[in-house]
N, C-alpha and C positions, 0 to 999 in steps of 0.2 A: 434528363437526369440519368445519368450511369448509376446503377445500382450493383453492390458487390457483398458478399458479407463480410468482407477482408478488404480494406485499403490501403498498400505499403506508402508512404510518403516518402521517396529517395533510392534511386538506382547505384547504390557504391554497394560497396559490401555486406553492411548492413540490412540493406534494402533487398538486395539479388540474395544474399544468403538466408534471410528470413522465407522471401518466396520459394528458394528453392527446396522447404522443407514442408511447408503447403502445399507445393504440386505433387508430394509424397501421397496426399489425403483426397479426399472428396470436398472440401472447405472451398467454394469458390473466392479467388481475389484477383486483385490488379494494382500493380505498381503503376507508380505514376511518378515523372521526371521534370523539372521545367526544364531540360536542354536534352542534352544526351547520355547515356547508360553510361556508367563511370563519368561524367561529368569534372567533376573535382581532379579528378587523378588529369583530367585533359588540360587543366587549367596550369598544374605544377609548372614552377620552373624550369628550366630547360635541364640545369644539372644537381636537380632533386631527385632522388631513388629511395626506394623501401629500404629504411634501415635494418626492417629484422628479414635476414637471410631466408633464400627459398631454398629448398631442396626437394628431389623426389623422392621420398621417400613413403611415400602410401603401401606400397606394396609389403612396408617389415610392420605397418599397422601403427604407422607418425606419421600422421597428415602434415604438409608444407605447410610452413607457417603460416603463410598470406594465402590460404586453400581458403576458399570459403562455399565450396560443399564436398562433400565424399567424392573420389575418384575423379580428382582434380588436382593440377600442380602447375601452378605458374614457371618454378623453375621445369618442368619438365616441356612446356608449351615453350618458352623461350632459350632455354638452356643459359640461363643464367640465373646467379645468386638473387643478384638488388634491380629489381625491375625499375624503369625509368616510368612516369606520368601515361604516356601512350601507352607503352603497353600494358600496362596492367589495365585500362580501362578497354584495351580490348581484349583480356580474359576474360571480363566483368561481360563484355558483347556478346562474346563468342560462347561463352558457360550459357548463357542467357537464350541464347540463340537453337542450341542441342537441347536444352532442358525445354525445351519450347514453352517459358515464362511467358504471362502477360504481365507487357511493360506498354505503356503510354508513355511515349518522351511529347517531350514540349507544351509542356503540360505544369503552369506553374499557378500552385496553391497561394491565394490570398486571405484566405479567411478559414478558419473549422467554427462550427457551431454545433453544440447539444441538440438532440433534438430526443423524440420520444423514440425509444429503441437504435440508440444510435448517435450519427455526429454527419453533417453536411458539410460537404467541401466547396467551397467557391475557389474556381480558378477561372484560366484564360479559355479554356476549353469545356466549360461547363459545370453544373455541378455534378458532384458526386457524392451518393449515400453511401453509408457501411454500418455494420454494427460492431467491429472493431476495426479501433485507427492503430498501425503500426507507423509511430514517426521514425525514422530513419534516414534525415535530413543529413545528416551531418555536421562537419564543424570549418572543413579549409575557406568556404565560399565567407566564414562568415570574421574575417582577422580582426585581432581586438589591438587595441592599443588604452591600455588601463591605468589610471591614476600617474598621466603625464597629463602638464597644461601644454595647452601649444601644438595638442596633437597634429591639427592643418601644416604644421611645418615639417612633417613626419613622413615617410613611405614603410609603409608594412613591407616585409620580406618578402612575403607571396606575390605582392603588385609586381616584382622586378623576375621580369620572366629571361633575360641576360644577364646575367652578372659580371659577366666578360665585358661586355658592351658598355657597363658606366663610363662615363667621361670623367677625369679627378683622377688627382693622384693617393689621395688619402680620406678615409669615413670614418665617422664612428657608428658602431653596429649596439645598439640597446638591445641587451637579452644574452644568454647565454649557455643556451638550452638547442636542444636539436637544432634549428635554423639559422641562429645566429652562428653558431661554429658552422655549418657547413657554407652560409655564404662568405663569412671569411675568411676560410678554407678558401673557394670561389677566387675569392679579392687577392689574397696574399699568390696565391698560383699566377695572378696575372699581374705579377710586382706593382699593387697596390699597398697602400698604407693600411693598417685599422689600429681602430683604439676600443676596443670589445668594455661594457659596459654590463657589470652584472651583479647582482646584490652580494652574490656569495662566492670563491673563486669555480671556477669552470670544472678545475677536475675533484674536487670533494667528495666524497662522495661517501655515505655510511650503507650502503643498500647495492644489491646487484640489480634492481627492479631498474628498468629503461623506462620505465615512467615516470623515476624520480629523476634520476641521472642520466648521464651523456650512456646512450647503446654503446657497446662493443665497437661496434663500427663508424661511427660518429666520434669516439676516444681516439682511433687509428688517426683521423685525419690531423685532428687537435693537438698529436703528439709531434707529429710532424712541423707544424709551426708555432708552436706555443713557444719555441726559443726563436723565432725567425726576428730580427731588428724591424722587419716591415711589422710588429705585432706587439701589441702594448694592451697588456689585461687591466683594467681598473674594476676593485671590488666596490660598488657604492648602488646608491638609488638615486636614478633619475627624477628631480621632481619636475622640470619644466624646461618648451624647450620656446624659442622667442627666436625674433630674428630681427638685423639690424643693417637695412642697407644690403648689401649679400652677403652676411657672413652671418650662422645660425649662432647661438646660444644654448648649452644645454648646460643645465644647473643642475648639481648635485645636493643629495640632503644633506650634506654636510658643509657646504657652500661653495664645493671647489667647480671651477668653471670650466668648460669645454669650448674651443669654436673651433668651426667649423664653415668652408664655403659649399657642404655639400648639405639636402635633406639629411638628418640622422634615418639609418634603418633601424626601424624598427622590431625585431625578431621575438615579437611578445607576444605569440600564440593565436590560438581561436577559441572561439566558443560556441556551443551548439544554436544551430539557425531553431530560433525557437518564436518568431512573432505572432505567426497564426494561430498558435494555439498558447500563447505567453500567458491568458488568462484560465488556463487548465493546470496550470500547475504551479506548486508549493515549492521554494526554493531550502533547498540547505543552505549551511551557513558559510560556504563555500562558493556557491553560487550555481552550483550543479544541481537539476531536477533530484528532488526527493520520492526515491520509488521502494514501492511494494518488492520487499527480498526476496517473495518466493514465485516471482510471475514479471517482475520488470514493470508493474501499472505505474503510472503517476498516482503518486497517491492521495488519495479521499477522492479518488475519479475509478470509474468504471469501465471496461474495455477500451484504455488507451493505454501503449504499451512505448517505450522508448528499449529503439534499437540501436547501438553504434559506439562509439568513443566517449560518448558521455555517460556511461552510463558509470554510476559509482553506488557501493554498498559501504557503508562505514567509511575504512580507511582502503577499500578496497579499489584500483582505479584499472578500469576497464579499456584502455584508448588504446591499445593495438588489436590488429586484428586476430591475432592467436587468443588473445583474451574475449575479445568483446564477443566472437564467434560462439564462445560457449554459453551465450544466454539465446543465442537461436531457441533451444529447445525449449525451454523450459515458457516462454510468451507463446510457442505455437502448442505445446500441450494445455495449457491454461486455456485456449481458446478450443481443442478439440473437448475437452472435460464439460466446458460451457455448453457444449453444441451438442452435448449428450452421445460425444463417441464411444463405438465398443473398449471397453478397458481392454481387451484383451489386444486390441488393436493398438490402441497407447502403449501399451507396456512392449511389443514387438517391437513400435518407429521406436520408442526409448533407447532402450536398449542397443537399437543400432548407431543415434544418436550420441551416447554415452560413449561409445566405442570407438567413433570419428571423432570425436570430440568436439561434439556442439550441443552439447546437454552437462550442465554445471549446476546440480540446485543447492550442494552443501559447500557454503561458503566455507566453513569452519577450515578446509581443507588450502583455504590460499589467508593461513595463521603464520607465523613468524617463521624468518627462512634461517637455513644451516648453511652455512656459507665455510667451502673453507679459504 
């Protein structure tokens, strides 16, 4: 058995940025990976890229967006804006690698259990004790396809690692939210048909938040072919999809029909990899873990901590990285405070913390935006 007092679950950003504010301390830990360090980002599609822009800018004291520690910049490591799946996970390696992290890859978690001062891991590689679990699992590895029948007739967006490469002259793409506009974006580039399927129309939008709405950059491509004839918006809900001979079915709620000879894509999100420890935690009514505001726990559980995209406070929604980065702090002080560290020492990592921006405890401050 590996004993730690700290055990990250998940090498993406959430995982690597957490530890990398741990190796600040004395607190020993270990991240731990089923594959490899950025994982997820390896997995992306060929012409998926980080929608929210990098820049270098640390030095006027604005961390790059997708920075996920102090004295880091993707754009400045690659010199470009919207990093592709490769490389950002090997900024994730290579951060990793200087900060000299412990990471265990290949290393994949089956099971957590309670135990007295703590939580056992079962994996492929052993178990593992700790007295705090930080999950930072993520969400890409885990694509949902929700409240369609017929899902087995379906391909998730993330499955299709070529989009150029379908065979077909013509799809329908379910969703219309980040992935489904960029793959057909994808499709229509490579004079394909689409019939984009989406409850509400595509560009609506009452909010500048990229969490609700198409990003800035993701709107660029959508303006582009939203008049294109290869491109046909339908507002509706898919209820199910069937198929008959080779030609799909996809029924809408309002009973207007689709066929199709191709699988529909489906571009209908993720959801946090949550099995091993699915009995640790209380769901909102949303479907997203319900946590502790001022520390990130699951709550009515003690030293388990959720790190990454999922994490949500109110109507608060955490799933980029500029965002989610800022609750680094605040689950690693919770756990220095536990362990009986010097105040004086907290309030210095704080402070520098709050500064790089990964220390966020007053929510109050992300309340109704002024948009002009």
């Amino acid at each position: 058995m590996t004993v730690a007092n700290v055990v990250i679950v998940g090498s993406g950003p959430a995982g690597i940025g957490v530890a990398s504010l741990l190796n600040q301390t004395d607190i020993d830990y270990i991240v731990i990976e089923k594959k490899d360090i950025g994982n997820s980002f390896l997995e992306w599609p060929e012409n998926m890229e980080m929608i929210t822009p990098s820049f270098p800018s640390n030095a006027f004291g604005q961390m790059d967006l997708n920075s996920i520690c102090e004295a880091s910049s993707p754009a400045y490591s690659f010199n470009k804006e919207h990093l592709n799946g490769k490389e950002y996970a090997k900024y994730l390696t290579a951060l990793a690698a200087y900060q000299g992290l412990v990471v265990k890859t290949n290393t994949e978690v089956s099971g957590v259990r309670k135990v007295n001062r703590g939580f056992v891991l079962e994996t492929n590689q052993g178990e593992y004790k700790c007295k705090y679990l930080i999950w930072a699992a993520g969400e890409f590895q885990n694509p949902q396809i929700n409240n369609i029948q017929g899902t087995q007739y379906c391909i998730h967006s993330s499955l299709i690692k070529k989009p150029a490469n379908l065979k077909g002259e013509e799809f329908i793409v379910i969703g219309g939210y980040e992935s489904g506009v960029q793959i057909a974006a994808e499709l229509i580039n490579n004079n394909k048909r689409v019939t984009l399927i989406n409850p509400v129309s595509v560009d609506q939008a009452d909010t500048s938040d990229p969490s609700v709405v198409l990003s800035p950059y993701t709107f660029v491509k959508y303006n582009k072919f939203k008049s294109s004839s290869n491109y046909t918006e339908i507002i509706g809900e898919v209820v199910s999809v069937t198929k008959e001979n080779d030609t799909y079915i996809v029924l809408l709620e309002d009973k207007t029909v689709f066929k199709t000879k191709h699988a529909p894509i489906c571009a209908t999100g993720f959801s946090l990899v949550q099995k091993p420890i699915e009995e640790l935690i209380t769901f909102r009514d949303d479907g997203y873990p319900l946590l502790n505001e001022d520390n990130d726990e699951f709550y009515d559980q003690d030293n388990i901590y959720l790190s990454g995209p999922s994490v949500r406070h109110g109507d608060h929604i955490f799933c980029f990285i500029y965002k989610f980065r800022q609750r680094f702090g605040v689950i690693v002080e919770d756990i220095l405070t536990k362990e009986m560290y010097s105040v004086t020492d907290i309030v210095s990592l704080v402070k520098n913390w709050k500064r790089n921006g990964f220390y966020l405890s007053d929510l109050s401050c992300c309340g109704e935006e002024c948009v002009c």
